[in-house]
C-alpha positions, 0 to 999 in steps of 0.5 A: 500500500502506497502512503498517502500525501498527509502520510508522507507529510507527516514522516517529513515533520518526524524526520525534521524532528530525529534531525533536531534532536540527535544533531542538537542534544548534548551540545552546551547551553546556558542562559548566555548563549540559549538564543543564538542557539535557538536561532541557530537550531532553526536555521538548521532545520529550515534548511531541510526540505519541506520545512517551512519553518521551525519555532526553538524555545529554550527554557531559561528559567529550566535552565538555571534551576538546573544550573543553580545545583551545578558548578559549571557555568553551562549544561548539555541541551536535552528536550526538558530545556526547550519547546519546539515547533515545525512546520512541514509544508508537503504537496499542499497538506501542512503539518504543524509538529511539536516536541514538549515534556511529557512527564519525564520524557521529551514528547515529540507529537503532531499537533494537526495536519492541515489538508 
């Protein structure tokens, strides 16, 4: 069986998604440089095709409870610091996808798909 276009559509949002965590997780982070790496995340992944666009929020406040308990100025990014959302555009059907915190473990979902 062959699948359908709001089928391929979504398969793009979760290739964007597998991009922005593996390529990004573990890299350091602290409220200093949090925006530019936002930025720069969205960047990345607006470059993959069918990406319309990608929305990074980093969780400062999450951020510096984390670091308040540690010595090092910065700590590696991991989903329970930010919030993301992207958007797939794929032969008329678009896709909004979303990565948030799901008790302990970051949750990445679709919110709609738009034909």
């Amino acid at each position: 069986m062959e699948p359908t276009t709001p089928q391929e559509a979504c398969f793009e949002a979760g290739i964007k998604f597998g991009t922005l965590y593996h390529q990004f997780a573990g890299t350091p982070v602290s409220p200093k440089s949090s925006a530019s790496l936002a930025r720069a995340i969205e960047e990345a992944v607006e470059n993959q095709p069918f990406c319309s666009s990608v929305t990074v929020e980093i969780l400062d406040d999450v951020l510096r409870a984390e670091l308040a308990e540690r010595s090092a100025e910065y700590t590696e990014l991991t989903g329970r610091f930010m919030e993301v959302e992207i958007f797939v555009e794929y032969e008329g059907i678009r896709v909004v996808a979303v990565m948030e915190m799901d008790g302990d473990y970051p949750r990445m979902r679709l919110d709609r798909v738009d034909e």
